[in-house]
N, C-alpha and C positions, 0 to 999 in steps of 0.2 A: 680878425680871422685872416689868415693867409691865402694870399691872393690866386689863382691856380688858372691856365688858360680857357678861355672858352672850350676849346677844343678839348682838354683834359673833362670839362663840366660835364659834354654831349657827350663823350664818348663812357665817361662813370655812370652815368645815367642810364646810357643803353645797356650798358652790361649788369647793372642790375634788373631791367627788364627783363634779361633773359635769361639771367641765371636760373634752372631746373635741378630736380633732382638728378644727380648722374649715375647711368645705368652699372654695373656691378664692373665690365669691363668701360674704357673708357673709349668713344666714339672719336672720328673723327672730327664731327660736330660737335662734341661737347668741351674736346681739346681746345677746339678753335674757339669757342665762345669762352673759356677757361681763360687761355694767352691772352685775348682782346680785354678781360675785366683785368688780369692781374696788371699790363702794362697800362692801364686807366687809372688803378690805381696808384702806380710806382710815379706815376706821371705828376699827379695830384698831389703827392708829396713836395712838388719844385718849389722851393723860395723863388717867387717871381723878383727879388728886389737882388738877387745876386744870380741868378740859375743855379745853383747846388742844390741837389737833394739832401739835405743834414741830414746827420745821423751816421749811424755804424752801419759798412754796406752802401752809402750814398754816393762812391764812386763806381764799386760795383756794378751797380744799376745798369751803368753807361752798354755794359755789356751785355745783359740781361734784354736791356732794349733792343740794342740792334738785333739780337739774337731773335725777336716777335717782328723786327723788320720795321724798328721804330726808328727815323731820323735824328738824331740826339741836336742835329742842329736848327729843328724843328721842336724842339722842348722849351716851352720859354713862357714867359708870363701873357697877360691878355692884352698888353700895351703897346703900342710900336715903341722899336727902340729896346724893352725888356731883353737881359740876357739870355742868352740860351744854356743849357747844360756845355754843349761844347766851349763855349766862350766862357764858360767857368773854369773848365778843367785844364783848358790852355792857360787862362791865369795861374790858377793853383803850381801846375809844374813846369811855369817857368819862372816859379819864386827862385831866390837862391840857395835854400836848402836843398833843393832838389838838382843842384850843379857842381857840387860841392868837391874839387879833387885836393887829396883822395876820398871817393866815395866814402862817406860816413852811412847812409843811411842801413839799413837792414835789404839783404837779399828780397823780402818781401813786397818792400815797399818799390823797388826797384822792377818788381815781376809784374806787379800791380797795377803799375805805372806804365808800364809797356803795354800789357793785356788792352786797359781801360783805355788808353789813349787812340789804338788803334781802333777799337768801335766806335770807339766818337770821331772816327774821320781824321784823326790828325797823326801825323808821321812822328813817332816818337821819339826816332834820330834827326830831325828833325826841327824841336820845337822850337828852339831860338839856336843861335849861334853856339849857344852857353850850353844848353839842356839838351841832351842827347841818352837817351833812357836805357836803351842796350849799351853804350857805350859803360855809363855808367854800373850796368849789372855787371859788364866783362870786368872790372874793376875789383868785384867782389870775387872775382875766381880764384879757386886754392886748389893749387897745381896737386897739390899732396895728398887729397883727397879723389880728385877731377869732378868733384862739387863746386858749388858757390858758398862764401861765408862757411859758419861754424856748420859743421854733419848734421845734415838731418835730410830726411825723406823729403820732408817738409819745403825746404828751401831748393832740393834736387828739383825736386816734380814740378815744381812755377819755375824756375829757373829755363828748364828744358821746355814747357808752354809756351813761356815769354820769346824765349830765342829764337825759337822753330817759327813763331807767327810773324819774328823780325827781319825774318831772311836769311838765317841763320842755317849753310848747309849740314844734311845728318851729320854724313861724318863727321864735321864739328862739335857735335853733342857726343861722340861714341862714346868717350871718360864718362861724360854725366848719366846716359843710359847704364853702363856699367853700375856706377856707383848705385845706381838707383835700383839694379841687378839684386848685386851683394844684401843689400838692407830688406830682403823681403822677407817673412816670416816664415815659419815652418807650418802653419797654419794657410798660407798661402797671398794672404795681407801685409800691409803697410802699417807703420804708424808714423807719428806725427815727427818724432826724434830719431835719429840712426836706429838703427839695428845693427854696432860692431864684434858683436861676441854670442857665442851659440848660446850663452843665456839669455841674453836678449831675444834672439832670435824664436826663442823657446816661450813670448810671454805674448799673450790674444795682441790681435791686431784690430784696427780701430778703421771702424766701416767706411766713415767718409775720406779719411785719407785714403782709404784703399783702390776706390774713386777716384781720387784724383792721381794715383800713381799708375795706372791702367789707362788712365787720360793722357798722360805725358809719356807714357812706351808709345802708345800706337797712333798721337800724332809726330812720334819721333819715327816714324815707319814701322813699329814692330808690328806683326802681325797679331789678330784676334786668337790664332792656333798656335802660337808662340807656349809654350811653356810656362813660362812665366804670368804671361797674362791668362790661360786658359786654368793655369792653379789659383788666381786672385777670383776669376769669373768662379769659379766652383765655391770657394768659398764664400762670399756673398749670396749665392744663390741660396748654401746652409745656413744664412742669416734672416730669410726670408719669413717674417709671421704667418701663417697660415689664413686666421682669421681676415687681416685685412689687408694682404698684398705690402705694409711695408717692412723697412731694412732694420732689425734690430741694433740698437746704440749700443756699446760697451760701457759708456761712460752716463749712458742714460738713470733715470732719476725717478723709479728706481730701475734697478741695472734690466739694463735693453731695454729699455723703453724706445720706439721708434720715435723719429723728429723731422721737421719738414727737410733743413738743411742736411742733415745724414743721407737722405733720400734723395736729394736735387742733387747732390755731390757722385752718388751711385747711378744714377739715370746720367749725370755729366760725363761720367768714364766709360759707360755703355755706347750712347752716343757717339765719343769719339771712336769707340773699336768696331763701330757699325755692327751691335748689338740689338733687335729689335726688343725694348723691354718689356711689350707685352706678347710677346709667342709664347708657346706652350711650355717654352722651358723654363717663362718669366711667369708662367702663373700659378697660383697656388690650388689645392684640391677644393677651396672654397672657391674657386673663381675669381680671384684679385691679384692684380697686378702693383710694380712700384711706384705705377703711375695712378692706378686706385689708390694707392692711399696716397700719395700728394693733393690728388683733386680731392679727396675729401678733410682737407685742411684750409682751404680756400671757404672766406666768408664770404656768406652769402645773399646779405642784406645790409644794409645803416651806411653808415657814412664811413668805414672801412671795406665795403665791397669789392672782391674782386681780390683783394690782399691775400696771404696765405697769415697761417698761424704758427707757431713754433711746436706745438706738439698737439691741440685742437682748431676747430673755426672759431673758438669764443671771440678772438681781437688778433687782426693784423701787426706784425712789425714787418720794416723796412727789409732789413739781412734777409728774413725768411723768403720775403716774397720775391727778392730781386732772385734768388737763389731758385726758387721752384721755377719763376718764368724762366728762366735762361734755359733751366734743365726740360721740360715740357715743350720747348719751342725749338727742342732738338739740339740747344747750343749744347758749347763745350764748356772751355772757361776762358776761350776767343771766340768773337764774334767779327763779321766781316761790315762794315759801316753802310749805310744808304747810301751814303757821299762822303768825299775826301774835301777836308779843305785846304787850301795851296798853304806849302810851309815860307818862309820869311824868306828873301833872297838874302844873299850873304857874298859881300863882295870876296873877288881872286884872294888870298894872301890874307883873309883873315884866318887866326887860330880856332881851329874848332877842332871838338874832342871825335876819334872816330872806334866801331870796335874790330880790332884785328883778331883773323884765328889764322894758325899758321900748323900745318899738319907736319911732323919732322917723321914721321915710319907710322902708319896703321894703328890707331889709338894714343899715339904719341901726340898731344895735341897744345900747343898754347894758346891761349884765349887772355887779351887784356884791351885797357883801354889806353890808347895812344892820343895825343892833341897834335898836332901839325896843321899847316895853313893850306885853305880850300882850294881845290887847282893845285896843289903841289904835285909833282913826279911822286909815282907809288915808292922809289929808289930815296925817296928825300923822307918820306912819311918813315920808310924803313931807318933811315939813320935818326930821327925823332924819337922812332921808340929805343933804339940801341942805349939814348940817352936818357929816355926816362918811360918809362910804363908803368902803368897800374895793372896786376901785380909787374913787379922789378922783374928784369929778366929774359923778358919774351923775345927782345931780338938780341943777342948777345954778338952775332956777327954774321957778314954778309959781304958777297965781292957779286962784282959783275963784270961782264964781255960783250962787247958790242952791243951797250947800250940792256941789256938785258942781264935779270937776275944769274948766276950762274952757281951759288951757292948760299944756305939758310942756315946760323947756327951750327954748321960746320957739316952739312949733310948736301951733297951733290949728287944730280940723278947720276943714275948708274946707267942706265939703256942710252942706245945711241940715238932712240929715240922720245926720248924719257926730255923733260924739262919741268919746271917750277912754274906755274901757270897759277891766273890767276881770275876770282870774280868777284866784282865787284858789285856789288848792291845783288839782285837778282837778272845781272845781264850774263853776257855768253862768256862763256872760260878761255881764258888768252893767253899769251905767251906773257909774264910778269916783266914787266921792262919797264919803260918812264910815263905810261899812259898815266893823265891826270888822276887823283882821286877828286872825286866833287864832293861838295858839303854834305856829311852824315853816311856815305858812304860805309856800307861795312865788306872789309877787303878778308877775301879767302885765300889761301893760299898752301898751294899744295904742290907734291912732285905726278904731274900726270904725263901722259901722252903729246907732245909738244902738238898743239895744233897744227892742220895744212898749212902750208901758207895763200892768204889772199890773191896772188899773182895769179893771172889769169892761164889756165894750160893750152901749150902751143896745139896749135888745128893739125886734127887728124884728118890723113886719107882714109878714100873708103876700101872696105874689105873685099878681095875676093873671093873665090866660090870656097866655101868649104874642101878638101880633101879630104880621102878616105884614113880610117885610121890606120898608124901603122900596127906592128905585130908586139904584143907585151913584150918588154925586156926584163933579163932575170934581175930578179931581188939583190937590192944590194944590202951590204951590213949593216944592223940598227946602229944607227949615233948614238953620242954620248948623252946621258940626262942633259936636260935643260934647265938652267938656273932658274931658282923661284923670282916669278914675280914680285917687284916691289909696293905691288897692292894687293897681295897673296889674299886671300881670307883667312883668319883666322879661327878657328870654333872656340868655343869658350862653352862653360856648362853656368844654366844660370842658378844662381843659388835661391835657396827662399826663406831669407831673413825673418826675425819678427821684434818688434820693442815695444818700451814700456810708456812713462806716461806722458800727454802734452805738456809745456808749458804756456800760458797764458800771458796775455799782453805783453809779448817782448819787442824791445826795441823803442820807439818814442809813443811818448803820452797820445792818447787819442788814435794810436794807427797799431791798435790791438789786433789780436791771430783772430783768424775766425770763428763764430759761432762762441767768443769770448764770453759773452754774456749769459749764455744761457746753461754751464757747466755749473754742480755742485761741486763747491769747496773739495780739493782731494792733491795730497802730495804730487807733487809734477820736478823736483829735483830729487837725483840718484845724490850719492854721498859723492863728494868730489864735484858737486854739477857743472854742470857745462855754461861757464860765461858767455853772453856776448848773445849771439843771433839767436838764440831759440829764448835764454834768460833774460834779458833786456842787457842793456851794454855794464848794468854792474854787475851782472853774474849772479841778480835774482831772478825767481819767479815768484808772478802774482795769480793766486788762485781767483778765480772769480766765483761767487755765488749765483745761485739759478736765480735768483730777481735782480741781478745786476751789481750788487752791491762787491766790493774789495772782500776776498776771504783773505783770511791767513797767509803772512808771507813769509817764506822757508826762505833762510840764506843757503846759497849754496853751501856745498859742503855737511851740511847739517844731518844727520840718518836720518832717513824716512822710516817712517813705519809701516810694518805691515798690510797691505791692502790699502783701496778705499777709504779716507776718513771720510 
């Protein structure tokens, strides 16, 4: 029998004492006592002989936790000495697959890795010298899109999560928020794969992605009364079952059937746009909320207490449960950690990888991942990338004057008070010149307002008495227009996409898309399909069946048929 901490024992235990029937809307007390059993039981899951929670969703977790205010470096077996979750997850991604230039891995796993690292406390630019997790998603950026890796919503929406939690300034996401714009349906939702064509755009959108792309607008700043997101919030809301407060599935089995993770992914994007999901807008004429039906998916007795179920309380999985706690406990699909643990020093002058975003005009924006040594001049890291970035390109050229930037890529402020300024990690915006970059660093860099300067201003006398006013003088002639600012706003109208179906386990074995498991068998490649990030890197997709097992696998290219099989 798998060995589980005391602390996980006492705290399962209590939470089955007190599990109750939960009243129709759900209390404050009954949420609380809800979150205390689910993370008992997510807890209870840990391999005491490694700290990982196996399974699908076993890194997840990390987030799910902090989200209830669970220490992940406090997760560990009953032993002294026993690993903890943290000390698992820091081995895991500082294997060598996970450092790999140029990034091989999937946008996903790269968003996932960020997300998860930072609730477990640990700096994901950071992890070793080698392993640097933003670094490596900038890697995955495609200028051509202002997405990451191969289009999709999918890859957009954890992309802009991931970065935003990395220190990663807005306006550096604006291309990605855009993109993310574009792909929205006409119905008012997301799906999981682009939306590039008004046919597409034209086919239902898919509930839990809709969630999570409502998540990724409005921790990218956008507002709740945005347009865009206030046409996703409506349409979800027409997703709502009457009888039990949850979010109908598209892809549900049979169709719309509601599910835990559908629903934890909708409470996740509500969440982030400071939605209350049970006010009166959130509830139905029967009295239920999204969050009514979550908590009544949570078992309620035996030795999975406390767990959620995938579409009943019959029996707990892992994915479901890390999934409702996160969402119930008000997370997002970031969570902020109990504790930080200190990342590795790293001597002057070693190579470590960093991620540059570099702003050339108001959504004009490069994003890549640069290697240069720690403590180098930001003017040196600049000539590193001229010689090689991931993607190729990103600094193409660059001069300076007195020790300072004075040109990017062939663009030079235009104001006489205008310069190339710069910020580093999340410190204050400076004049771009030879200030060091330190290890993991992620450098901004844009044309702003040159900073004061530091020097102290000479002492002033004091004033005397006021004088009376003199008398108006007449109007003189209007001047000529004033040139547009070089950080103008621009408006833009948002569009609202919509597309067709997932694909299933893309990318490498064992680090399948979400909620993989519990889909019936159904076409997921267009004719012509799309290689690579969304199909796995041969430019298949694998169906998966609702009991877990491999469905049917379409080559790409192959015509689908008609509908749902």
């Amino acid at each position: 029998m798998r060995a589980v901490s005391l602390r996980c024992t006492f705290a399962l235990c209590a939470s089955l004492m007190t599990f109750v029937a939960l009243p129709s809307i759900a209390t404050a007390t009954s949420t609380e006592a809800a979150i205390a059993g689910a993370a008992a039981y997510v807890r209870a899951q840990q391999d005491a002989a490694t700290g990982a929670l196996p399974g699908f969703g076993g890194d997840w977790a990390a987030t799910a936790l902090a989200a209830a205010g669970v220490d992940t470096a406090e997760v560990r077996g009953p032993n002294p000495g026993d690993p903890s979750l943290q000390d698992f997850l820091l081995g895991e991604y500082t294997l060598p697959t996970w450092d790999e230039d140029p990034p091989l891995g999937t946008v996903a796993e790269y968003a996932r890795s960020t997300l998860v690292s930072l609730a477990a406390g640990l700096d994901p630019a950071r992890l070793s010298a080698t392993s640097n997790q933003p670094a490596q998603l900038a890697g995955r950026w495609n200028p051509a899109t202002g997405s990451f890796g191969e289009a999709s919503s999918y890859n957009t929406a954890f992309a802009i999560l991931s970065l935003k939690a990395a220190g990663l300034p807005r306006w550096a996401l604006g291309p990605t928020v855009s993109f993310l714009r574009q792909n929205q349906h006409e119905d008012g939702g997301w799906t999981f794969t682009a939306a590039l064509t008004p046919a597409a755009r034209e086919e239902p959108s898919e509930e839990d992605m809709t969630g999570a792309a409502i998540a990724a607008l409005c921790e990218a700043g956008v507002p709740s009364y945005d347009p865009a997101v206030a046409s996703a919030l409506g349409y979800l809301r027409g997703r709502l079952i009457d009888a039990s407060g949850g979010i109908e599935y598209l892809w549900g089995f049979p169709a719309g059937s509601p599910n835990a993770d559908t629903n934890a992914w909708v409470l996740s994007g509500l969440n982030a746009c400071g939605v209350d999901p049970q006010s009166p807008e959130w509830t139905t004429s029967a009295g239920k909320t999204p969050v009514d039906y979550l908590l009544s998916l949570q078992v309620p007795s035996g030795v999975e207490a406390g767990g959620f179920g995938y579409e009943d309380a019959s029996a707990a999985n892992l994915y479901s449960s890390q999934d409702a706690l996160r969402a119930i406990a008000g997370g997002v699909f970031a969570a902020s950690p109990q504790s930080t643990r200190t990342a590795p020093s790293v001597a002057a002058g070693t190579p470590v990888p960093h991620l540059l975003a570099i702003e050339l005009a108001p959504g004009n924006v490069r994003i890549c991942k640069v290697t240069a040594a720690a403590e180098a001049p930001l003017t040196q890291l600049l000539a590193a990338a001229q010689v090689a970035s991931r993607p190729a390109g990103c600094v193409s050229s660059f001069s300076t004057e007195s020790g300072r930037v004075k040109s990017l890529n062939g663009v030079t402020p235009e104001g006489e008070d205008e310069a190339w300024v710069a910020r580093l990690d999340r410190g204050a915006i400076v004049l771009a010149a030879d200030q060091p970059v330190g290890f993991g660093d992620v450098i901004a860099m844009r044309i702003g307002q040159a900073p004061s300067s530091d020097a102290p201003a000479p002492a002033q006398g004091s004033f005397g008495t006021q004088g009376l006013p003199g008398p108006a003088g007449d109007p003189g002639k209007r001047g000529p227009r004033g040139r547009r600012g070089h950080h103008a706003r621009k408006s833009c109208k948002a569009r609202h996409p919509r597309v067709g179906r997932r694909p299933r386990n893309g990318g490498r074995p064992g680090l399948g898309w979400p909620h993989g498991k519990h889909f019936p068998p159904r076409p997921c490649c267009r004719a012509g399909g799309l290689a690579g990030e969304l199909l796995g890197e041969r430019g298949r997709c694998q169906h998966r069946a609702g009991d877990g097992r491999p469905g049917r696998v379409r080559p790409a290219g192959e015509q689908r048929p008609p509908g749902p099989s």
